[in-house]
C-alpha positions as CSV (number, residue, x, y, z in Angstrom):
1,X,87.0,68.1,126.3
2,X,87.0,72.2,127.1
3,X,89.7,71.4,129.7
4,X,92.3,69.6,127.7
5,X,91.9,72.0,125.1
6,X,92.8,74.5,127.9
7,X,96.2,72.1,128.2
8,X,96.6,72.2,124.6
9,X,96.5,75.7,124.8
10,X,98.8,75.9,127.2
11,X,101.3,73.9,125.5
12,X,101.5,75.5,122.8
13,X,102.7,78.6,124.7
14,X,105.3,76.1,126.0
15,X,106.4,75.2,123.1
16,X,107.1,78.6,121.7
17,X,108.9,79.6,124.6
18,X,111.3,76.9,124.9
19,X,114.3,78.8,123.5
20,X,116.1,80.5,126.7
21,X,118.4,83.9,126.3
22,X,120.9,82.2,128.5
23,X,121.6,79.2,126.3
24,X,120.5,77.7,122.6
25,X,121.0,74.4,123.1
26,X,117.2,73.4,123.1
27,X,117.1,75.8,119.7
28,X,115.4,74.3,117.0
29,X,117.5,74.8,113.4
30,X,116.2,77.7,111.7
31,X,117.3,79.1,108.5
32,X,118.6,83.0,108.8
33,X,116.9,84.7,106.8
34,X,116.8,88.1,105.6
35,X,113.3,87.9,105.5
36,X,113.1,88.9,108.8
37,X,114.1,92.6,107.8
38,X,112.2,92.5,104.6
39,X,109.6,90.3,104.8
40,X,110.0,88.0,102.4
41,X,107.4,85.2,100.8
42,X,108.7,82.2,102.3
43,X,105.7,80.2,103.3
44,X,107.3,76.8,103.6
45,X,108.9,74.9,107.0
46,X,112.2,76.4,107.9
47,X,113.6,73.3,109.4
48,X,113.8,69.6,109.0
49,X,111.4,69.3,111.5
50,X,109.2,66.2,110.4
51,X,104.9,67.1,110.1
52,X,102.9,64.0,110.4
53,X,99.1,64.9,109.4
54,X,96.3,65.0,111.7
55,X,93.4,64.0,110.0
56,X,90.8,62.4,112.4
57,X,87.6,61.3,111.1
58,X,84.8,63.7,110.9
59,X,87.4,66.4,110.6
60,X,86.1,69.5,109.6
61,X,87.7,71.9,106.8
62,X,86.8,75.1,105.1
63,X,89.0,77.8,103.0
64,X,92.7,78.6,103.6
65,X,92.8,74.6,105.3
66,X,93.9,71.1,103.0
67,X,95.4,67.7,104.4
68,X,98.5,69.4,105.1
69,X,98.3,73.3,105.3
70,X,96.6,76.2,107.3
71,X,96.8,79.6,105.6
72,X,96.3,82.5,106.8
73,X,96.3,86.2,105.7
74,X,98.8,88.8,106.5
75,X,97.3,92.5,105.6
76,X,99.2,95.3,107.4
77,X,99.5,98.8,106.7
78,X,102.8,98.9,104.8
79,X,103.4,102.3,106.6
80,X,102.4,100.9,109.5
81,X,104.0,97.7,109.7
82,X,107.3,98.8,111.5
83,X,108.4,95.1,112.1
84,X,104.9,93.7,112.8
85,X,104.8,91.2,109.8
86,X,108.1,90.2,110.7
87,X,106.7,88.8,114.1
88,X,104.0,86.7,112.3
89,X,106.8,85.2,109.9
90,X,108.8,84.6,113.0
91,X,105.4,83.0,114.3
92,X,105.6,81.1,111.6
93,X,108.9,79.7,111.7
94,X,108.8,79.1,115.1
95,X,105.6,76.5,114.5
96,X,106.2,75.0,111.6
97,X,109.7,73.8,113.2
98,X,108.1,72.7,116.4
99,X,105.7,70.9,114.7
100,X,103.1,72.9,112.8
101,X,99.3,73.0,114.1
102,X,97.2,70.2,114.0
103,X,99.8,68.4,111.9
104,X,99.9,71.2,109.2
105,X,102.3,73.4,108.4
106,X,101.5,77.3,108.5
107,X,101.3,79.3,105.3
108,X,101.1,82.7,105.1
109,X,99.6,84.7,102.0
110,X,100.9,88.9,103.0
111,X,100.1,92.0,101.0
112,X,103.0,93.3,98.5
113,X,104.7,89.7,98.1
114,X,103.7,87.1,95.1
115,X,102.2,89.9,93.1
116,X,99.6,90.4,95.8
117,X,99.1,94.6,95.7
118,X,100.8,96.4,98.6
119,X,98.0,98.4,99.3
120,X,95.8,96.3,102.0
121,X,92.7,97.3,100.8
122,X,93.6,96.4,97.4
123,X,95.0,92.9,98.5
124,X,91.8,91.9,100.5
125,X,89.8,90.4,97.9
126,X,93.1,88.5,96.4
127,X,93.8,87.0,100.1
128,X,91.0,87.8,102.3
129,X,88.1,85.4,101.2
130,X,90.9,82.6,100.0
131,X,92.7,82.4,103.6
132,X,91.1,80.9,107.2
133,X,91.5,84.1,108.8
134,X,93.5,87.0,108.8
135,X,96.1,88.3,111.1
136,X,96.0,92.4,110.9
137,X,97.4,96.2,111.6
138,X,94.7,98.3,110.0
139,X,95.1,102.1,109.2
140,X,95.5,104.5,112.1
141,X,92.0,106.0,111.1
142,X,89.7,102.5,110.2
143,X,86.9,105.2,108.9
144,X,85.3,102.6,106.2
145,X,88.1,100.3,104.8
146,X,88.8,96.6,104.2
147,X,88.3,95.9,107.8
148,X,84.7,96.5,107.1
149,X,85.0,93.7,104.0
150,X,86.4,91.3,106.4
151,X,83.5,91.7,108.7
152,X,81.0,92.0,106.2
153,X,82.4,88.5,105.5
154,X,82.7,86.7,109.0
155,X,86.7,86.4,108.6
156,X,88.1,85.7,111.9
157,X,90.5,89.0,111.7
158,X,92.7,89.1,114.7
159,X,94.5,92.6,115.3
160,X,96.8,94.0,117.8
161,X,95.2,97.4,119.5
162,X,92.4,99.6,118.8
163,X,89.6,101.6,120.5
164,X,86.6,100.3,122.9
165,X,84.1,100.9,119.8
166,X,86.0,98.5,117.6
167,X,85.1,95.6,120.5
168,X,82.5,93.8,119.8
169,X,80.9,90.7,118.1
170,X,81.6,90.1,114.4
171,X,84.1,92.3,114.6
172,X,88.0,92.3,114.4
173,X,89.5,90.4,117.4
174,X,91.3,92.9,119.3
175,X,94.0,91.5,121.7
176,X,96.0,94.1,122.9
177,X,94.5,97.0,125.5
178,X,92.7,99.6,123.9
179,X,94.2,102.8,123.3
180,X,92.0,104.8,126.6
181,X,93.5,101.5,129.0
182,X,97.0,102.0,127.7
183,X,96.8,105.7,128.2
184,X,95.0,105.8,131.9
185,X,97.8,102.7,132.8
186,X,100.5,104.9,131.3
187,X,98.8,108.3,133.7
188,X,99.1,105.9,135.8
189,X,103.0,105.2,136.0
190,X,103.8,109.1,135.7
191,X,101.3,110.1,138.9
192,X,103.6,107.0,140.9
193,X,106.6,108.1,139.6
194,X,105.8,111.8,141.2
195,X,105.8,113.0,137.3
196,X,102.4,113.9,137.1
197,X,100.7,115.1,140.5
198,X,97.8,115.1,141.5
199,X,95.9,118.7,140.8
200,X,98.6,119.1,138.0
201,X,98.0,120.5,134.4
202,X,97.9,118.1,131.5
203,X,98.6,118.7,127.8
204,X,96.8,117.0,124.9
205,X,97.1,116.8,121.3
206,X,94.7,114.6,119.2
207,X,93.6,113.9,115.7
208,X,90.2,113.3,116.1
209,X,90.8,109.5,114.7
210,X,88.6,106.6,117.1
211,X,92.2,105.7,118.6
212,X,92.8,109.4,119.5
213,X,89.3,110.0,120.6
214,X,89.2,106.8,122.7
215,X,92.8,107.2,124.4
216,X,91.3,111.2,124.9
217,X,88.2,109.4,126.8
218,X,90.3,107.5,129.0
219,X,92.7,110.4,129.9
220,X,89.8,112.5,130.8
221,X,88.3,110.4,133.0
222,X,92.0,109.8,134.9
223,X,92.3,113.4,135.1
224,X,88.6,114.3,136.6
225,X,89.6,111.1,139.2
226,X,92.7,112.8,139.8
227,X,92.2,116.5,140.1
228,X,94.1,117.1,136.7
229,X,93.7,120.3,134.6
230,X,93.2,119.0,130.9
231,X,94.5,121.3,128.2
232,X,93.4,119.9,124.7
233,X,94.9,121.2,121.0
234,X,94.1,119.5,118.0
235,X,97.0,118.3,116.0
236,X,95.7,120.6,112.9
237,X,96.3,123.7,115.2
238,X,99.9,125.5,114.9
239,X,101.2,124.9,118.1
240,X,102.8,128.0,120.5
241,X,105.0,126.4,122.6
242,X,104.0,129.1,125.4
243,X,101.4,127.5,126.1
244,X,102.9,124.6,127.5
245,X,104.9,126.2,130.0
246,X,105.0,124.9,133.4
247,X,102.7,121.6,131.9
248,X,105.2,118.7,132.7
249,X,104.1,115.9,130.9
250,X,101.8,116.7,127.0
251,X,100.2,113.4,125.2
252,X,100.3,113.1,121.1
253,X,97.4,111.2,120.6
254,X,98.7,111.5,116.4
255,X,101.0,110.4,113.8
256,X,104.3,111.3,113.7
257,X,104.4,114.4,112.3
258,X,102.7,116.4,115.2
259,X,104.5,114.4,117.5
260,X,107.7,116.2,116.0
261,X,105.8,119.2,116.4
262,X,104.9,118.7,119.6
263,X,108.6,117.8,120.8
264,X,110.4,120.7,119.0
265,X,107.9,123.3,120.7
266,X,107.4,122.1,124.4
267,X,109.6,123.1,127.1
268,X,113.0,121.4,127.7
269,X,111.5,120.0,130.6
270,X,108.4,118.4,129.5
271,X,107.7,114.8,128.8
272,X,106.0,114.0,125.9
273,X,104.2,110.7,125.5
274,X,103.0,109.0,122.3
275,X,102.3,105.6,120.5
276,X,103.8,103.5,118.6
277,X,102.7,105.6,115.4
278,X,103.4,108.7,117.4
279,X,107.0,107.6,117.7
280,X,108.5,108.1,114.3
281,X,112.6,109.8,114.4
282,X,112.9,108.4,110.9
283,X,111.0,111.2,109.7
284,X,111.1,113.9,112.5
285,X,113.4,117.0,112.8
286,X,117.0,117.0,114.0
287,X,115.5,119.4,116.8
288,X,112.8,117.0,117.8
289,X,115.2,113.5,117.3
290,X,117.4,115.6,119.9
291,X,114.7,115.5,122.5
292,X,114.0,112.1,122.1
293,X,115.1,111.1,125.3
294,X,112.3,112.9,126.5
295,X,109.8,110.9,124.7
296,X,107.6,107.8,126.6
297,X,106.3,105.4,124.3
298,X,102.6,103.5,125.2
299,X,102.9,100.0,123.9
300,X,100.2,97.0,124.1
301,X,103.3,94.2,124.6
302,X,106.6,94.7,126.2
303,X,109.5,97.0,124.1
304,X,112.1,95.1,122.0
305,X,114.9,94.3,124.5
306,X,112.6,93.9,127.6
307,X,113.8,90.9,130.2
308,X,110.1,89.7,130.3
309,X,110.9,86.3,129.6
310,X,108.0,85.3,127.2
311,X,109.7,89.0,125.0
312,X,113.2,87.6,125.6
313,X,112.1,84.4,124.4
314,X,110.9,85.6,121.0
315,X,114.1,87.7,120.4
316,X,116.1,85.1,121.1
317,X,114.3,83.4,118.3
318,X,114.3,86.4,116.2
319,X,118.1,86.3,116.6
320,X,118.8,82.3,115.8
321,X,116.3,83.3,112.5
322,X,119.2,85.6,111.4
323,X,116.8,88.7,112.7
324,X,119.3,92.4,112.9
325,X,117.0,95.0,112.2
326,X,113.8,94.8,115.0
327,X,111.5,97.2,114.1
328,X,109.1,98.6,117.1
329,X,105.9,96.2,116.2
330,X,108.7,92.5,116.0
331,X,106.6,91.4,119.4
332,X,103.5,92.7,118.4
333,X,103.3,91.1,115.3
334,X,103.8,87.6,116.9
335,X,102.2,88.1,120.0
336,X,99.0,88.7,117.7
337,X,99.4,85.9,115.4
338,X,100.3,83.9,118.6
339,X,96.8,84.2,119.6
340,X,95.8,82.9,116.4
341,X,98.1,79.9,117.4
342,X,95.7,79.3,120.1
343,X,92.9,79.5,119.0
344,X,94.0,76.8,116.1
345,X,94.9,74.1,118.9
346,X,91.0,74.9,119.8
347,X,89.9,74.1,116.7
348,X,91.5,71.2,116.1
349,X,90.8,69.7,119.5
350,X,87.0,69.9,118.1
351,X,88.1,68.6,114.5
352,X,86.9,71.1,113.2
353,X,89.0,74.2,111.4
354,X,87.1,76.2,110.0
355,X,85.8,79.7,110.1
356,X,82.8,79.2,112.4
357,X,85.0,77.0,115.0
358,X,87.5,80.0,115.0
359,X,84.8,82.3,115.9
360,X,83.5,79.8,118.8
361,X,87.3,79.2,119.9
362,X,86.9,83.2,120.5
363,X,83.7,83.0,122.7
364,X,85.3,80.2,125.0
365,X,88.8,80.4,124.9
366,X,90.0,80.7,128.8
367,X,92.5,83.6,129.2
368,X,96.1,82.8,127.8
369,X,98.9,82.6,130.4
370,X,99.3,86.1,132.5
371,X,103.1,86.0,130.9
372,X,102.0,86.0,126.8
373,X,103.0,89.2,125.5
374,X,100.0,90.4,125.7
375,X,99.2,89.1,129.3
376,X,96.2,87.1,130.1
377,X,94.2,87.5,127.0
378,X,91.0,86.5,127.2
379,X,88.9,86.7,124.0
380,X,85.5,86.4,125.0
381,X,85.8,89.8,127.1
382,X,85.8,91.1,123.4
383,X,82.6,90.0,122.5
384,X,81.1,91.6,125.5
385,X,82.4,95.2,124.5
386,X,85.0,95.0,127.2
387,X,89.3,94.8,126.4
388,X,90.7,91.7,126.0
389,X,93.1,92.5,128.8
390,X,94.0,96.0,130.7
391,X,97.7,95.2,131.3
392,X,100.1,97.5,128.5
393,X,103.6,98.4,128.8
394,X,106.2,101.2,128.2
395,X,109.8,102.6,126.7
396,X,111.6,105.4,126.2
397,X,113.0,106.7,122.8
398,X,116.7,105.9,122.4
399,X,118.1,106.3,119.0
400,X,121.4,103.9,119.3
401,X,119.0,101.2,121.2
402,X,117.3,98.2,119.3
403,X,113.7,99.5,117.5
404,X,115.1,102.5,118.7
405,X,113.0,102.1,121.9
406,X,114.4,101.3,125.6
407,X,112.1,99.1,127.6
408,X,111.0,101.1,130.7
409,X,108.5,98.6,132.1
410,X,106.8,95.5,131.8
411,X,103.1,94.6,131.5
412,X,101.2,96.2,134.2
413,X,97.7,97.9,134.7
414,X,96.1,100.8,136.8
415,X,94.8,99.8,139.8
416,X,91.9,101.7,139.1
417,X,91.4,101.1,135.3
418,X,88.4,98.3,135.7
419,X,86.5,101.0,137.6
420,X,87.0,103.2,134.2
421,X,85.2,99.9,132.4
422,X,82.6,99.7,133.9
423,X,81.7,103.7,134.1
424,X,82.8,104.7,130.2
C-alpha cells in the first residue's frame, strides 16, 4: 500500500509537469486570468476538464473536505506575499484541470478576498478552523502570532522557509531550507567562486528576528570552518560605510529597508547578499536601486526564469494562465502548495482526508523527486528537528528582468552543510 502511494505521489509530480517550454501542445485549456497578478477569488475549475468523484467506502472526511471539494486556506502576509499566493492559485488551476485530487476539485479560501480581513491574523479564525489545512508565508518575525493558533489547533500548516527552531512536531511544516542552510550554501558558492577566500573578513547585518538569528548561526559556523573574520552590525545601528572597506562580500540578514542602507553605504566593490524580504527596489533609494547589480539574492526554490525544468514548467503554466507580472515568491508559492498536493494523494490512497491523515502523510511521506522545486523534500526530517532538504538556490538583482531577479544558479547544497546539522 506505502509503495503505490509512493507511485501516486510520483505521478502527481508528473502530471504537473507535463507542459514543456518548447511546445504547448500537451497544454491543458486554462482561462487567462488576471488573477494571477492580483489574486483574485476564483475557487472553481478553470477548464472543462471532467471530475468524476472518488468516494470509496469507509472513506474518511473531516473539515474543509465534502463529496466533491478539498479546501484549503491561503494566509500570507499581504506585505509579504510578493507573488506567492499567485503560485498556490496557479497550483490550483493546474489540478483542478488535470483532474483534481482524489476526484475533488481544489478550493481555496485566502485572506483579503470574499470579505475575509486582509490582515492574516485577523482572517485565521474566519478560515483557519473551517479549511483541511492551510498553505502559509508568516510574518518575517513569527514572535506569537496566528501561526501559534494554527498549532494550538493541530492544522496541518505547510510554509515555505523558516529557522531550525520552527522544525519540529506539531508545528508548521517547513519545506524549504532553513534560513542558516541557505546562507552556509550561499558562503558556499562565493568561497568557489574565489569571492570569498578563505581567511577573508565578512560583514553582517541582522535584526535579531529567529530567521536572522538562525541564518547568523549558520554563517558563523561557515566562517570559524573557514578561517573567516565575522564583523556583525545590527540593522538598528547607523551604518559608516568605512567600516566596510576592503570586506568584499556584507550579508542583510533584514527587511528591505537596511538592505538599502546597507547597499548605498558599502563600497563600490562589495557584494551584498540578502533574502527574498531583503530584496525590495520598489521601496529602496535611486542610489541603492543603482547598485543592484551588486546584490545576490538567497532563495529556497529556483529564481523566476531559471531553465530548471520542473521552474520552467510552472512558468510555462503561469504564462498559458494569462500570468505577466511574476512577483519573486510565483515558484514558491506553488512549490509549497505542491507539497500539499502530495501529501493529499497520501491521504486519499488511505481513504482517509482528514486532518490526522495529513499529519501521518507528513511522518512517512518518502522524499519528493530530487527535481521539485524544492528538491527532494522529505517531511519527516521535519519532525525530527532537522530541514526538510539542504539544497537552496540563487539570483542576482536585475531591474528590467522578470521578478526583477536573474537566476544565477540552480538547487544545490554545501558539501559540508550536513556536518553543520549535526553539530548546531
Amino acid at each position: 500500500m506505502r509503495g503505490a502511494r509512493r507511485i501516486a505521489a510520483a505521478g502527481l509530480v508528473a502530471v504537473l509537469a507535463v507542459v514543456s517550454v518548447a511546445g504547448c501542445t500537451s497544454t491543458p485549456e486554462l482561462t487567462p486570468s488576471t488573477g494571477m497578478a492580483t489574486s483574485s477569488d476564483a475557487v472553481r475549475p478553470t477548464s472543462s476538464a471532467l471530475i468524476t468523484p472518488v468516494t470509496p467506502n469507509g472513506l474518511l472526511t473531516g473539515p474543509g473536505v465534502t463529496a466533491t471539494t478539498v479546501a484549503l486556506g491561503v494566509l500570507v502576509d499581504p506585505d509579504r506575499d510578493r507573488g506567492f499566493t499567485d503560485g498556490v492559485r496557479l497550483w490550483q488551476q493546474v489540478v483542478n484541470s488535470t483532474g483534481g485530487v482524489c476526484g475533488r476539485t481544489v478550493t481555496l479560501a485566502t485572506n483579503g478576498t470574499g470579505g475575509v480581513p486582509a490582515d492574516p491574523a485577523q482572517a485565521y479564525p474566519v478560515i483557519g478552523r473551517q479549511v483541511l489545512g492551510l498553505v502559509a508565508l508568516g510574518p518575517a518575525d513569527p514572535g506569537t502570532s496566528w501561526l501559534d493558533d494554527a498549532a494550538a489547533d493541530q492544522i496541518p500548516t505547510v510554509v515555505p522557509s523558516g529557522a531550525d527552531a520552527q522544525l519540529g512536531p506539531d508545528r508548521p511544516v517547513v519545506v524549504g531550507a532553513t534560513a542558516g542552510v541557505q546562507l552556509i550554501n550561499t558562503l558556499a558558492y562565493l568561497a568557489a567562486q574565489g569571492t570569498l577566500p578563505d581567511g577573508g573578513r565578512l560583514g553582517v547585518v541582522g535584526d535579531g528576528s529567529p530567521e536572522s538569528d538562525d541564518a547568523l548561526a549558520g554563517l558563523r559556523w561557515w566562517a570559524a570552518d573557514h578561517d573567516v573574520d565575522v564583523m556583525v552590525r545590527a540593522s538598528d545601528e547607523p551604518l559608516d560605510g568605512a567600516i566596510w572597506t576592503g570586506v568584499p562580500v556584507v550579508v542583510s540578514l533584514a527587511g528591505p529597508q537596511p538592505t538599502g542602507q546597507v547597499l548605498e553605504t558599502v563600497p563600490a566593490d562589495t557584494m551584498v547578499i540578502t533574502g527574498v524580504d531583503g530584496y525590495r527596489p520598489d521601496v529602496w533609494s535611486e542610489a541603492a536601486r543603482a547598485a543592484v547589480d551588486r546584490v545576490v539574492v538567497m532563495t529556497p526554490v529556483p529564481a523566476y526564469g531559471s531553465d530548471q525544468p520542473r521552474a520552467a514548467d510552472v512558468m510555462a503554466w503561469y504564462q498559458a494562465a494569462g500570468g505577466t507580472a511574476p512577483g519573486a515568491r510565483l515558484l514558491s508559492g506553488f512549490g509549497t502548495a505542491q507539497v500539499w498536493g502530495r501529501m493529499l494523494l497520501d491521504m486519499c490512497e488511505d481513504a482517509d482526508l482528514t486532518r490526522s491523515a495529513a499529519w501521518r502523510a507528513v511522518a512517512t511521506m518518502g522524499p519528493a523527486p530530487s527535481d521539485s522545486l524544492f528538491g527532494a523534500v522529505e517531511l519527516s526530517r521535519v519532525l525530527g528537528g532537522r530541514p526538510a532538504t539542504v539544497v537552496s538556490a540563487l539570483a542576482r538583482g536585475d531591474l528590467d528582468a522578470p521578478a526583477q531577479l536573474t537566476p544565477l544558479t540552480w538547487l544545490g547544497a554545501a558539501e559540508d552543510v550536513e556536518r553543520y546539522l549535526t553539530q548546531r
